[in-house]
N, C-alpha and C positions, 0 to 999 in steps of 0.2 A: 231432897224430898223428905218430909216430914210423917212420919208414923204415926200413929196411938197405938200400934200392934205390938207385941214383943215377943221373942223367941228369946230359947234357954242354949246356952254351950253345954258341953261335954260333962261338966259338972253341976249341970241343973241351976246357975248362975240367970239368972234373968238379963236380959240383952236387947237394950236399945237403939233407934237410930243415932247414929253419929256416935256410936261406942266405939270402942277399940276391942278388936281380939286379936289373937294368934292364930293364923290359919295350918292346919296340923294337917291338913288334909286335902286334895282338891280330886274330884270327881273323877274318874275315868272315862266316862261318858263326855267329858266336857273338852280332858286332851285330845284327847281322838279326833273332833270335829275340829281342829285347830290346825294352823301351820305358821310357819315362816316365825315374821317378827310377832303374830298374836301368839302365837305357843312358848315361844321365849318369856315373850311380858306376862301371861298366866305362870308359868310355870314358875318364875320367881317371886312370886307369890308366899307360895311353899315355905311355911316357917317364920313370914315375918310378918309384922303387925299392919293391919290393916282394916280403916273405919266401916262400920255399919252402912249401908247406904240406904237398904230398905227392908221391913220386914212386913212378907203380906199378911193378911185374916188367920192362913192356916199357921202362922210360927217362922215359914219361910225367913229364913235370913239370906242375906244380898251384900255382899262384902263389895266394897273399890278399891283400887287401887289408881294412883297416877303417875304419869313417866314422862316429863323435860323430856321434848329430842331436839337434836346439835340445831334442828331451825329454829328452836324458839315456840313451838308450838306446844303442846301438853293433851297427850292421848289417855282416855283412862277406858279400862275394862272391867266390869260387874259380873259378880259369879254366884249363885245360889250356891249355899255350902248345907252340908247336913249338921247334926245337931253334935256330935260325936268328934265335927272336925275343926270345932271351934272352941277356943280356952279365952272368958272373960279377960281384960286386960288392964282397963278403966273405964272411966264413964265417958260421956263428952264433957 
């Protein structure tokens, strides 16, 4: 999905879709509602880099990530992150 919106990281870094950041931070509110293999696949998250995938009107930023499983298929999960828990990384 394709933006014209942008949100800032942690350091007031301007941040667009299909950028790269560092995720430093992921919601409490978002572990909680989670289990099994989806809390495993958020939770690894945590610290590594991963692309922009949307950012709405208000700044909102939408990180992805995606995970190979042993069948062959590729599961991905989107996570709204706050501004504080995100470190530019590159561009697209």
């Amino acid at each position: 999905m394709t933006s014209t919106h942008t949100g800032k990281d942690r350091n007031g870094h301007i941040v667009r879709d299909d950028d790269y950041v560092r995720l430093l931070a992921i919601r409490p509110s978002i572990i909680k509602r989670l289990a099994g293999s989806e809390l495993a696949d958020v939770s690894s998250m945590l610290g590594q880099t991963v692309q922009v995938f949307d950012i709405y009107e208000n700044g909102q930023v939408w990180v992805s990530m995606e995970w190979r499983r042993p069948d062959g298929l590729t599961e991905m999960h989107a996570i709204a992150v706050d501004t504080e828990a995100i470190e530019f990384v590159k561009g697209a």
